[in-house]
N, C-alpha and C positions, 0 to 999 in steps of 0.2 A: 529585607536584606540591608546593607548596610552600604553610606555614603560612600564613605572614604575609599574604598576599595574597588568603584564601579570602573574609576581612571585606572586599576588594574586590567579590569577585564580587559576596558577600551583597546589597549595597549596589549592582549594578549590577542584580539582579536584581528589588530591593524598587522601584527607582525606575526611570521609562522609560529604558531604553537606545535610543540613536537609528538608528534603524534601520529603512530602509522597500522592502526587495526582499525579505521575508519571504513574499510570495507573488508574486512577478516569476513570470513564465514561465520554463522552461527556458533558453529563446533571449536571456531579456534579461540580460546576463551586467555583473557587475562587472568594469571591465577598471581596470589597473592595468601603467605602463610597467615593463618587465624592462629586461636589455642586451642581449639577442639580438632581442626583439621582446616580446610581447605577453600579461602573466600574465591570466586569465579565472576567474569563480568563478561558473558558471550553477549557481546554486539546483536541488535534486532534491526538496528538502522543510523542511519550517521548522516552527517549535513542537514540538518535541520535547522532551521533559522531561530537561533532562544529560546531551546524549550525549558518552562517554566511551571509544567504541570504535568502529570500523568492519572489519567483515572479509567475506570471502565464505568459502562452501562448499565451491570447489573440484568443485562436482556435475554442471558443466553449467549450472545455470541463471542463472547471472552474479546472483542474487541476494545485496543488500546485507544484512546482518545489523547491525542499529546497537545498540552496549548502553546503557542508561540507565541513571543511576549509582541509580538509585532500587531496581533489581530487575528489570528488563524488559529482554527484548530485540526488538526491533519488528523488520521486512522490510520493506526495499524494492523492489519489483520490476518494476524498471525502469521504471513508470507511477508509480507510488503508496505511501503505506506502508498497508500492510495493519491492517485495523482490530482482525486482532486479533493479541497478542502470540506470537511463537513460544515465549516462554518465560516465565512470573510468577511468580520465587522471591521477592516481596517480602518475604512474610511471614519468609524466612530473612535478609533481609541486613539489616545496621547500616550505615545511612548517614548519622547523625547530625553523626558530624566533617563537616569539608570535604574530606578526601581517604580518606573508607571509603567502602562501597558496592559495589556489582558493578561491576568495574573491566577486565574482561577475557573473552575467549570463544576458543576454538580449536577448529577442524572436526579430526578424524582424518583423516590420506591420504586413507586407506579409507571417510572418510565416504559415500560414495555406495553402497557393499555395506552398511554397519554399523550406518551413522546414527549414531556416536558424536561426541559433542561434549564440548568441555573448559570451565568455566568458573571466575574467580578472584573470587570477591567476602570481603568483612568480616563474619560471624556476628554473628547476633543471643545471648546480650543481650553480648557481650563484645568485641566486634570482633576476634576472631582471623581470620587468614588460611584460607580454605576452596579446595582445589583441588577440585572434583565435578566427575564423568563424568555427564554425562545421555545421553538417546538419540531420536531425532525417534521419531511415533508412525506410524502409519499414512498419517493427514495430513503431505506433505511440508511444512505452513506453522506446524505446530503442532508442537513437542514434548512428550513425555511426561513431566509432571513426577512421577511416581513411580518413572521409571527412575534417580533418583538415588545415585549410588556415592561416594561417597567416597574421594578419592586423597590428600588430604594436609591436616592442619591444624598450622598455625602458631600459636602466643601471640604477639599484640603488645601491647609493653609500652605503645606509645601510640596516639592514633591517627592521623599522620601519617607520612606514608615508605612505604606500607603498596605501593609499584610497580603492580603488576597488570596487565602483559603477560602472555600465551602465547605460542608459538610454537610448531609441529613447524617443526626443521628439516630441510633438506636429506635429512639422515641417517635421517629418520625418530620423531627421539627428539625429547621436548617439553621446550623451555625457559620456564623461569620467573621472573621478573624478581621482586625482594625487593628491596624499601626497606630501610634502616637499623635499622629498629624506630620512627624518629620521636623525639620531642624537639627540640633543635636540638645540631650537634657531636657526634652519635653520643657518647650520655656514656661507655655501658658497652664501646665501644668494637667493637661488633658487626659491622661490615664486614672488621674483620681477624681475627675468632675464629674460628678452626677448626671448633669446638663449636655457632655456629650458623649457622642457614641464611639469617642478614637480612645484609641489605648484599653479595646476592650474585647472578648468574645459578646458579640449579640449570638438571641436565640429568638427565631420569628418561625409564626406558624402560616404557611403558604397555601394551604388548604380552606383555610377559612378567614374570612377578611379581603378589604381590596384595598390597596393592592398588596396587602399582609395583616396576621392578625396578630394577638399577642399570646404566646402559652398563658392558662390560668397558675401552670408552676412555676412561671419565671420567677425567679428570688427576691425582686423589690418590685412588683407590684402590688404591694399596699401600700408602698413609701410613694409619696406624692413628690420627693424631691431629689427623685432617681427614676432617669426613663426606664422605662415599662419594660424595653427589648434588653436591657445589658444582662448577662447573665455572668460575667466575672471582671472586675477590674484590672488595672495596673500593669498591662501589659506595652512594652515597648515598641517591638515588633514582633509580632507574632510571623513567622515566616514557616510553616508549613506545621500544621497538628492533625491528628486522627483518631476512628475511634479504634480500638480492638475488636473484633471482629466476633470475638468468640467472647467475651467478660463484658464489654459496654466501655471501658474504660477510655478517658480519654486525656490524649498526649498532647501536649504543646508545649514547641520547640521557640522560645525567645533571644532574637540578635539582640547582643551588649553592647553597651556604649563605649568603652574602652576598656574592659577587664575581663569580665565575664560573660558566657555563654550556657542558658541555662535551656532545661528541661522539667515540664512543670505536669506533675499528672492531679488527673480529676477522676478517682475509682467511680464506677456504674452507681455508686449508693447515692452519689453527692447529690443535692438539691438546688444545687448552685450559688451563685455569691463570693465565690473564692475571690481574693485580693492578692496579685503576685506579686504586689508591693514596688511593682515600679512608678514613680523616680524616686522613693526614701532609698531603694536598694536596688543594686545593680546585679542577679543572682540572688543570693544570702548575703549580701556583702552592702554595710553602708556607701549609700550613693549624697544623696540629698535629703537627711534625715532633717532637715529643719520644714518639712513637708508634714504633713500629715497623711497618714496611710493606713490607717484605724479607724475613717469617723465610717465607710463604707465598705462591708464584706469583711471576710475573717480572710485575716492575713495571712498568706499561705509560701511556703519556700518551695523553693522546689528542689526537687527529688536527683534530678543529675544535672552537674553544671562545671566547665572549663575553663583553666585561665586563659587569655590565650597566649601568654607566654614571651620570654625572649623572643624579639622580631618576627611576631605571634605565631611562632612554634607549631602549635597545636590547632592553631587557625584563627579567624576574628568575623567567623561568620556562621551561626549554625546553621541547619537544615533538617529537619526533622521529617523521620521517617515514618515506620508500622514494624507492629507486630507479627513475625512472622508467625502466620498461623494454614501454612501450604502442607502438601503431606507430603515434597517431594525431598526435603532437603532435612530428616532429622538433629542433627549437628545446628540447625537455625532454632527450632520451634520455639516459640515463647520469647527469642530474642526479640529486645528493641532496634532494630538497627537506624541510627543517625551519622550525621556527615555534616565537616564542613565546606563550603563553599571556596574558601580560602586557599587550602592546604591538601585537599581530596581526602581526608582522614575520614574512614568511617568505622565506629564503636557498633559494641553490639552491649546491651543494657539487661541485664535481671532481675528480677526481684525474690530479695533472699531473707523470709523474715520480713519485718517491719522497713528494711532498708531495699535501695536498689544497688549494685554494683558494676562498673562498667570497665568494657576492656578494648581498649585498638583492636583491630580485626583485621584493617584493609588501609593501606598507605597509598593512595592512589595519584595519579597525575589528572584527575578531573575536576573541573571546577562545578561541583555541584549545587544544582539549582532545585533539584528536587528528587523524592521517590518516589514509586509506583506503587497500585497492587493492581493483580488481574482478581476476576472474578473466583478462579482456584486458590485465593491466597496467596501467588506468588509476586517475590517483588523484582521491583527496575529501579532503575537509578538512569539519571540523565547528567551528561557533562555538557556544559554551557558553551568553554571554548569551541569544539568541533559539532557539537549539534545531535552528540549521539543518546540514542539508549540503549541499556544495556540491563539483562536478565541477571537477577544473582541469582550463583548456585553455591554451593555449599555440599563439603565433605565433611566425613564424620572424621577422616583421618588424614592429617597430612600429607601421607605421600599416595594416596589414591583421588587422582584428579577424577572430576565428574567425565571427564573424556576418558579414563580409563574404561579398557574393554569390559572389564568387569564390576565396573564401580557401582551397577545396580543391585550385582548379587551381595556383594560384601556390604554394602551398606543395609538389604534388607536384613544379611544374617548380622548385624549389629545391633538392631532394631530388636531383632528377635532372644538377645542378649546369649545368644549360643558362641557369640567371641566377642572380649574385649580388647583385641590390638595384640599387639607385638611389643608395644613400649607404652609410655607414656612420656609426656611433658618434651615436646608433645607429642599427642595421641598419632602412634603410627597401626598399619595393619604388616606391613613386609610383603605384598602379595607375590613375589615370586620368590620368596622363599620356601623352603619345600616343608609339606607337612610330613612332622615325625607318629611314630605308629603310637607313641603315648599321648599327643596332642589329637590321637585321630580315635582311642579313647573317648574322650572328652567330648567331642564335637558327637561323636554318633549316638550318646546316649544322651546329652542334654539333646539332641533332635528328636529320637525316643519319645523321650522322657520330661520334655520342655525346661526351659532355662534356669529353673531355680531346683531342678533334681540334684542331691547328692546321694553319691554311692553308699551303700551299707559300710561300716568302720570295716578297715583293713584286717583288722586279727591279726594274731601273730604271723601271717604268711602268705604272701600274695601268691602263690602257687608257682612261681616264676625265680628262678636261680638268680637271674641278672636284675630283679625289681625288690629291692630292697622293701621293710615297709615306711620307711623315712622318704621312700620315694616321693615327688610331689605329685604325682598321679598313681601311686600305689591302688588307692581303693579302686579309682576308676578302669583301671586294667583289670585287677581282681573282677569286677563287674561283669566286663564286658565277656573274661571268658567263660565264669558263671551263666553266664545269656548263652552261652556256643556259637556267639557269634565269631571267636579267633580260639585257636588252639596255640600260640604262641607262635617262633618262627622255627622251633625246632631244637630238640635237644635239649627240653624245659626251660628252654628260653623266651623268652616275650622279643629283645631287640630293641627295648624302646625308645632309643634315640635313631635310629634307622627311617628312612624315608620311606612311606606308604607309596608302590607302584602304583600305577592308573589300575594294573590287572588286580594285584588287591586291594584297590579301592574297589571295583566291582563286587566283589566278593562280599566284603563289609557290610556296602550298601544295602545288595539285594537280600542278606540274612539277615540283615537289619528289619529290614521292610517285608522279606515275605516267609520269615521264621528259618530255626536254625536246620527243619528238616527239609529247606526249597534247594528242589532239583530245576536248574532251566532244561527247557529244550536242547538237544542236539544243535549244535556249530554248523554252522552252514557254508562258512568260510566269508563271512560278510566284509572282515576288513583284511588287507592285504600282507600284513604285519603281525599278522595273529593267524597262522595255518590251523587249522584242524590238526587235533590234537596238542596243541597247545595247551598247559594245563588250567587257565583259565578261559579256555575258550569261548563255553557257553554260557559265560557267567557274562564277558565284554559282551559278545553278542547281546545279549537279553538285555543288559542296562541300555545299549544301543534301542533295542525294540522299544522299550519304555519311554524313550525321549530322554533320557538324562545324557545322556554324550552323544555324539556326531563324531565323534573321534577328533585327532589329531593333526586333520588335514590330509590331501591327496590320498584318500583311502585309505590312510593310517589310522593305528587305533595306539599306537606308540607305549605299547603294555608293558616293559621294562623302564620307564622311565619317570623320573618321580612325579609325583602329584605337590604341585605349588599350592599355598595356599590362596589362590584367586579362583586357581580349578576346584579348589575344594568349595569353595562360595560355591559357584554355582552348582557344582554335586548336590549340595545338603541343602539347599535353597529348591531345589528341582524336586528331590528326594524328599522333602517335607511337606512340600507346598507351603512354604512359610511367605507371610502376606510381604 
């Protein structure tokens, strides 16, 4: 992270920061409009002293690991954070600067056989860089801190820049992100020296060697005048990277020295060696081009990068996040999402073609210091000032919050591509607006008939007086009464701007599902609002039998009244079994 702005923090933490969902419920979520739909930030915990890290175990038990820059690393799991720490190296770290401290944590693959864990913090009295292996004790909540190993110590000459990622990736082998050494403009010019390991990702194999061995693929071990461990140069401060979870690929997010904030990726193919060319360039953007930045690694820009702007606008500090690759929040998957530290701004990144493309997402009042992922692929976000974390969720559409009643069914039947919204730009669904009998067309036979069915061509006459064939659901009405699933509304009429009752949603449904000659059982008088003899009696009743409605409330079954399309979600969602 960056110097200049730690005398922010200071200052935001000496005096109230405003901020009052530090203890919201889970459910009571900060939302905030996206393009696709709908960013969400339900609080998991709040007051926590600096968190600076989020990771899990990888063990099964989807437990959160948060690190405090102070020395500690707490648990969250999944109620609570636990009262007492898994891990208290206080007494070892220097946290004195604004960016020393325990900075970083990494489970081993094999953590669940070994109990090994990796962590990067700043020595006391001097602040050098400490890579230590520890190892959980008997207690899975507690580690052993006497199991402490030592893998690697670094001299910094200052104390900023000082990175503090881990990573095992893909491959097995743990990468380690190095700041520049700190100052400002890397004086000694440490991100292109061969000779040391600041201003780089190293790649070291923990499994063999002591107390580390060297990958045979690291990219300049055969060059005798480049250490063995660096696997990519020219990095300033690397302040949080990761890999994708599902491709190999991997992210890293670089603080600017005054201009620029970049994002640098490294596809699963690479071999390593990449040069992100800092100090000749700051982003893509000449820095100290009287540098050389060519004689080691292939020069490489990166992929998304921001100015920070008028009275840095946009931010002056990045934080880089992951690829969302969860299955709960479609509207996210494949996004990048990152954030500044700055300004709480966080983007969400794609890759479109040979290019990436990035969009604001989420305007926030957090001073972001890092993301999360859980073991299901979902992410967190942590803000600095008040100590909290916070679960993203994500809507496919604007105006259906992840708290809405029904936000699981309409989002699965959007998934299911049986509806694309109500509007676009952006992407709305209308859930309490009512469905009409031609949009209910539509829906029952792409359920049928799955999402990419079109009806046979209209002909010259949709059999319907008031359904023109210019209609925009001509075929599809023709269709459905072709099926026998509707005989119109009467008077060779269709109706079809008319709102579909709940009692002829029933109807629909069940001819839908159990053919146009299904007779239900006899009415038994099941809901209070629907007597026997009512003329869809036995039709509410049965879809009741089946699980598809509960009715309307207090024994109601509210059969004259229209069907919104939120109730229609969950109907055709129930009625499909659509995943």
């Amino acid at each position: 992270m960056k110097t200049n702005f730690f005398a922010l923090v200071t200052l935001l933490l000496i005096f109230s920061f405003p901020f009052n969902r530090a203890n919201a419920s889970p459910r009571d979520a900060i939302e905030t409009a996206v393009g696709p739909g709908t960013l969400e930030f339900e609080p998991i915990a709040s007051g926590l002293s600096l968190p600076v890290d989020i990771e899990h175990a990888g063990d099964g038990s989807n437990r959160l690991f948060i690190v405090l820059r102070g020395g500690r690393i707490v648990i969250y799991d999944g109620s609570q954070i636990l009262p007492t720490p898994f891990l208290d190296i206080t007494s070892l770290v220097n946290s004195g600067g604004g960016e020393q401290g325990l900075l970083g944590i990494a489970f081993h693959p094999d953590y669940e056989t070994n109990g090994y864990f990796y962590v990067n913090y700043t020595n006391k009295p001097g602040g050098d860089t400490v890579i230590a292996r520890y190892q959980v004790s008997t207690n899975p909540d507690v580690a052993d801190n006497t199991s402490a190993f030592t893998i690697l110590t670094l001299s910094q000459p200052f104390e900023n820049h000082n990175g503090g990622q881990l990573k095992f990736g893909p491959d097995g082998y743990l990468y380690i992100g190095m700041g520049d050494g700190g100052s400002g403009g890397d004086p000694q010019n440490r991100a292109q020296s061969p000779s040391s390991l600041l201003g780089k990702i190293l790649r070291i194999d923990v499994n063999n060697g002591s107390p580390y061995g060297i990958p045979v693929s690291n990219p300049f071990i055969s060059n005798p005048n480049v250490d063995d461990e660096i696997w990519a140069f020219g990095l300033r401060n690397p302040w949080r990277f990761s890999f994708d979870r599902l491709t190999g690929d991997l992210f890293v997010a670089v603080v600017g020295q005054n201009s620029w904030e970049e994002v640098n990726y490294q596809p699963a193919s690479s071999t390593g060696g990449e040069n992100y060319g800092w100090s000749c360039y700051e982003g893509s953007h000449d820095y100290n081009t009287n540098r050389d930045c060519t004689a080691y690694g292939i020069l490489t820009f990166p992929v998304l990068e921001y100015q920070h702007g008028v009275n840095d606008s946009n931010g002056c500090s990045i934080t880089g996040g992951y690829i969302y690759r969860g299955n709960k929040y479609p509207a996210l998957y494949g996004n990048y999402l990152y954030g500044d530290f700055c300004t709480g701004k966080i983007w969400a990144a794609v890759k479109s073609g040979s290019s990436w493309t990035s969009d604001l997402v989420s305007d926030t009042n957090f001073l972001i210091t890092t993301f999360g992922e859980d073991e299901a692929g979902e992410l967190y976000v942590a803000s600095y000032s008040n100590g909290a974390i916070y679960h993203i969720a994500a809507s496919s559409f604007s105006d259906v919050p992840t708290v809405y009643w029904a936000w699981d069914y309409i989002e699965r039947l959007y998934a299911s591509g049986i509806t694309t919204g109500c509007a676009t730009a952006p992407l709305q669904y209308c859930p309490e607006s009512p469905v009409t009998r031609a949009q209910m067309a539509v829906f029952l036979l792409k359920g049928i008939y799955g999402s990419s069915y079109t009806p046979p061509a209209v002909g010259s006459s949709t059999g319907f007086a008031d359904v023109p064939t210019s209609y925009w659901a001509a075929s599809w009405i023709k269709q459905l009464a072709v099926e026998g699933i509707t005989g119109g509304c009467g008077g060779g009429n269709f109706c079809p701007n008319n709102p579909v009752t709940r009692a002829q949603k029933a109807v629909f449904i069940l001819k839908s599902t159990q053919g146009v000659a299904y007779n239900p059982p006899a009415a038994t008088g099941v809901f209070t609002d629907v007597p026997i003899g009512y003329w869809a009696d036995k039709w509410i009743e049965q879809l009741a039998a089946e699980g598809i409605t509960g009715g309307c409330g207090g024994s109601n079954y509210c059969p004259d009244t229209p069907v919104t399309r939120a109730q229609m979600a969950v109907f055709l969602v129930k009625t499909f079994n659509l995943p």
